[in-house]
C-alpha distance (Angstrom), angle and dihedral (degrees) to the residues before:
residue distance angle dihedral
X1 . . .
X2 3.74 . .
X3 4.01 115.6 .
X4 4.14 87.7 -112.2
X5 3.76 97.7 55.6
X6 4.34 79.6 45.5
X7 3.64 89.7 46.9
X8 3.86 92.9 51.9
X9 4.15 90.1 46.0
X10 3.36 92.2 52.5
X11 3.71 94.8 40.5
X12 3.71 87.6 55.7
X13 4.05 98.7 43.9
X14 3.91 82.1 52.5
X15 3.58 95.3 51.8
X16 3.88 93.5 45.0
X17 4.10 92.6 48.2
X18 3.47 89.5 42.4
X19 4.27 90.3 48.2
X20 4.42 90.1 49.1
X21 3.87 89.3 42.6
X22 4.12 79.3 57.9
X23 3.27 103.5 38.3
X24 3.90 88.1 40.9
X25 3.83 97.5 51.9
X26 3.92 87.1 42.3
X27 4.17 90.8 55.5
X28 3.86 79.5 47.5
X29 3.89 97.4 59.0
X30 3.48 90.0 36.9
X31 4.30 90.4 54.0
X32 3.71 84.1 42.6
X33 3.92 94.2 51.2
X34 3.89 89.9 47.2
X35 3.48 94.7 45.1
X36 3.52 94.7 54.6
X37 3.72 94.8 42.3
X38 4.07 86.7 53.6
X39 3.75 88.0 48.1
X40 4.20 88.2 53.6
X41 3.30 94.3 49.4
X42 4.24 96.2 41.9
X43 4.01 84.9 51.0
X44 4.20 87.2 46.1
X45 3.61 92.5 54.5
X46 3.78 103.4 34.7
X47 4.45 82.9 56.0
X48 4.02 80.3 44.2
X49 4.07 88.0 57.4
X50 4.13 91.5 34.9
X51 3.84 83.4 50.5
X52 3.79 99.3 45.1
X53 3.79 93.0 34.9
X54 4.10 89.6 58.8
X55 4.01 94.7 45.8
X56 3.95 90.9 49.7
X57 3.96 89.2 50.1
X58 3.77 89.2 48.4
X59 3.54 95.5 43.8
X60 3.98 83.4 44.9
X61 3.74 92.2 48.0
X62 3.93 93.8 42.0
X63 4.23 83.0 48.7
X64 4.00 89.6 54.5
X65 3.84 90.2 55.2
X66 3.41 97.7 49.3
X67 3.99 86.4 47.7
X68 3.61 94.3 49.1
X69 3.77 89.5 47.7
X70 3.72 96.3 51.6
X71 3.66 92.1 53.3
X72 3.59 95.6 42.5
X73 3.93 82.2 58.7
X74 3.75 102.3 43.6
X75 3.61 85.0 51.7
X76 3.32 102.7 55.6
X77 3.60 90.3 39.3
X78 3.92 86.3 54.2
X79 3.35 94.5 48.6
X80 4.26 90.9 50.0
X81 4.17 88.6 49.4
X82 4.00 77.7 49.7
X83 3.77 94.9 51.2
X84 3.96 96.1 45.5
X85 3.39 98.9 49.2
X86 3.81 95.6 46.9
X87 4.34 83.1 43.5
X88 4.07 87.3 46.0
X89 4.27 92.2 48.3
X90 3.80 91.0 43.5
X91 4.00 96.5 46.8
X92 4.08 85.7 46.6
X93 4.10 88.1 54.0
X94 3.37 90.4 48.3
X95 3.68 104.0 42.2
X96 4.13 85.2 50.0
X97 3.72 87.6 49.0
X98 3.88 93.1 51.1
X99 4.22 85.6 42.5
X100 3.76 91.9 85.1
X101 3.69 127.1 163.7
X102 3.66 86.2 -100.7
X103 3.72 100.2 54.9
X104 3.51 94.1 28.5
X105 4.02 85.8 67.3
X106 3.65 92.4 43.7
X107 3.67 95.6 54.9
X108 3.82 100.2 39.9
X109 3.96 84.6 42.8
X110 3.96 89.9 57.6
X111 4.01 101.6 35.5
X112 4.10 86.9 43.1
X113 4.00 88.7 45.2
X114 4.59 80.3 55.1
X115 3.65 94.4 52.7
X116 4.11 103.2 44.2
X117 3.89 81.7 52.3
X118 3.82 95.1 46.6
X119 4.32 98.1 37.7
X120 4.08 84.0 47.5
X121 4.17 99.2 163.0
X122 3.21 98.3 -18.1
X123 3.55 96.9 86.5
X124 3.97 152.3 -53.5
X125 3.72 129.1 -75.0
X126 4.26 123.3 -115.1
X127 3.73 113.6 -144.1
X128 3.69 112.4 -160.2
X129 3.69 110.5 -157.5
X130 4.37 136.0 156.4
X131 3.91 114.2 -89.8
X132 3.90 82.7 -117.9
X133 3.75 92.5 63.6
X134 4.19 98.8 34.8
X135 3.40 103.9 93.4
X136 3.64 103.3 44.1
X137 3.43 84.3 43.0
X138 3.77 93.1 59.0
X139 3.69 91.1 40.5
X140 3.62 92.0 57.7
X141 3.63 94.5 52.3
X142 3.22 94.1 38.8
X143 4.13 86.8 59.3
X144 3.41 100.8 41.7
X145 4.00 113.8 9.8
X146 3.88 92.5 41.2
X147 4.09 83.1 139.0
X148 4.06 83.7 52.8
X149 3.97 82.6 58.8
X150 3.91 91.9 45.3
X151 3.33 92.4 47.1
X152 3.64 97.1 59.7
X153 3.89 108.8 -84.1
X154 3.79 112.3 151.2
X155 3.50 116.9 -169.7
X156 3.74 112.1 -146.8
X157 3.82 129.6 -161.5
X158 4.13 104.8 -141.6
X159 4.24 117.6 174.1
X160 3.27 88.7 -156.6
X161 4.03 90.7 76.0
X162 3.57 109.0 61.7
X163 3.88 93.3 178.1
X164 3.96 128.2 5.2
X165 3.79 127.1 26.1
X166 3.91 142.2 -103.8
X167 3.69 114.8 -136.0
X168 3.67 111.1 -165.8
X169 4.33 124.1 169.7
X170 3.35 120.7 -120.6
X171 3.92 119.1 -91.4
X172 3.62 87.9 0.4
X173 3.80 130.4 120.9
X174 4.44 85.3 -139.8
X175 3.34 115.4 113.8
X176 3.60 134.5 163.7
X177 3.92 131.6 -162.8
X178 3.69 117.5 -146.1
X179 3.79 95.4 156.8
X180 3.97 114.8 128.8
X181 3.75 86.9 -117.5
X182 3.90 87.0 68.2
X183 3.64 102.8 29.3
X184 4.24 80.6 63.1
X185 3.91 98.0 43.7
X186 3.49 88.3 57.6
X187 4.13 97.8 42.7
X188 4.21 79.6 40.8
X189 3.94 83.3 51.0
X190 3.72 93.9 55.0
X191 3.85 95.8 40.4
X192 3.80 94.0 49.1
X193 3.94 108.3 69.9
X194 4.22 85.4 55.8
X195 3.50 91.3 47.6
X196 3.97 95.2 49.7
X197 3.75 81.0 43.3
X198 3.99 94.5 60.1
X199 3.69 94.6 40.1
X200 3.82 87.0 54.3
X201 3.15 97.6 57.7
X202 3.59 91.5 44.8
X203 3.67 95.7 60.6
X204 3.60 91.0 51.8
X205 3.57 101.6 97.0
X206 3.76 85.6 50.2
X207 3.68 92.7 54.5
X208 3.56 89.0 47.3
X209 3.45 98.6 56.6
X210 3.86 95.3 39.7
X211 3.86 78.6 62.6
């Protein structure tokens, strides 16, 4: 082989190594450049998921408080409606058991006594009383107010008063309710904004914590 035609091999396996080492250390920088660009964008999305991942378990956490709240208030606000309306049926039991036939008398004889004097001429007075209580009603009045009964008293059976009366005058737009029923709501009434008081501050510690 002459040293020309070796010359131009070697010239030519020079050029070719030299043209892969190139193209090889370009494909390198280019795998590096991706690599690192696929490593940016793994880090940007796994802070993405870290970021997302702690608002959701705030938002969850901040969702459970409210929840726990809530409940803490609509039980103690069940357990008040509970409270009243056992305190409202036990006042009415007792205020029928103190409305005896005795006092029951006395009361109607006094409130009835107030009304003949204020309806004078202008008309009688309606007493509204339960069937069970009419006729010794009557026969009281009849006894001892028998001027009540002149005067215009009308004793009325009504089955909407179970115990108590309503005494209403004549023509009038007055009308009083004396019925167990009523006398309760109104000790209820009184009773109630202390009660709503002491559960209150019961279910502060609840509240608190819920917080």
């Amino acid at each position: 082989m002459s040293s020309d035609l070796q010359g131009l091999i070697d010239r030519i396996r020079k050029e070719g190594v030299d043209k892969a080492e190139s193209e090889a250390g370009e494909i390198v920088a280019e795998a590096r450049r991706a690599a690192a660009g696929i490593l940016r964008e793994a880090e940007s999305e796994a802070q993405a998921l870290r970021d997302r991942a702690r608002a959701e378990a705030a938002a969850f956490e901040e969702q459970g408080r409210q929840t726990l709240g809530k409940t803490a208030r609509d039980l103690i606000l069940a357990v008040q409606q509970a409270v009243e309306r056992s305190l409202a049926a036990l006042v009415q039991h007792r205020v029928e058991e103190a409305l005896g036939p005795e006092l029951l008398r006395e009361l109607i004889g006094k409130v009835v006594a107030a009304y003949l004097e204020k309806a004078g001429d202008s008309g009688g007075v309606d007493l509204l009383i339960s069937p069970e209580d009419q006729a010794a009603v009557v026969d009281y009045f009849l006894s001892t107010f028998r001027s009540a009964i002149d005067a215009g008293l009308e004793v009325r059976a009504d089955r909407s008063v179970r115990k108590g009366f309503i005494v209403a005058l004549d023509g009038e737009n007055v009308r009083h309710d004396f019925t167990a029923a009523a006398i309760a709501d109104a000790m209820a009434a009184m009773v109630r904004p202390r009660l709503a008081e002491i559960l209150r501050k019961a279910g502060q510690p609840a509240a608190s914590a819920a917080d």
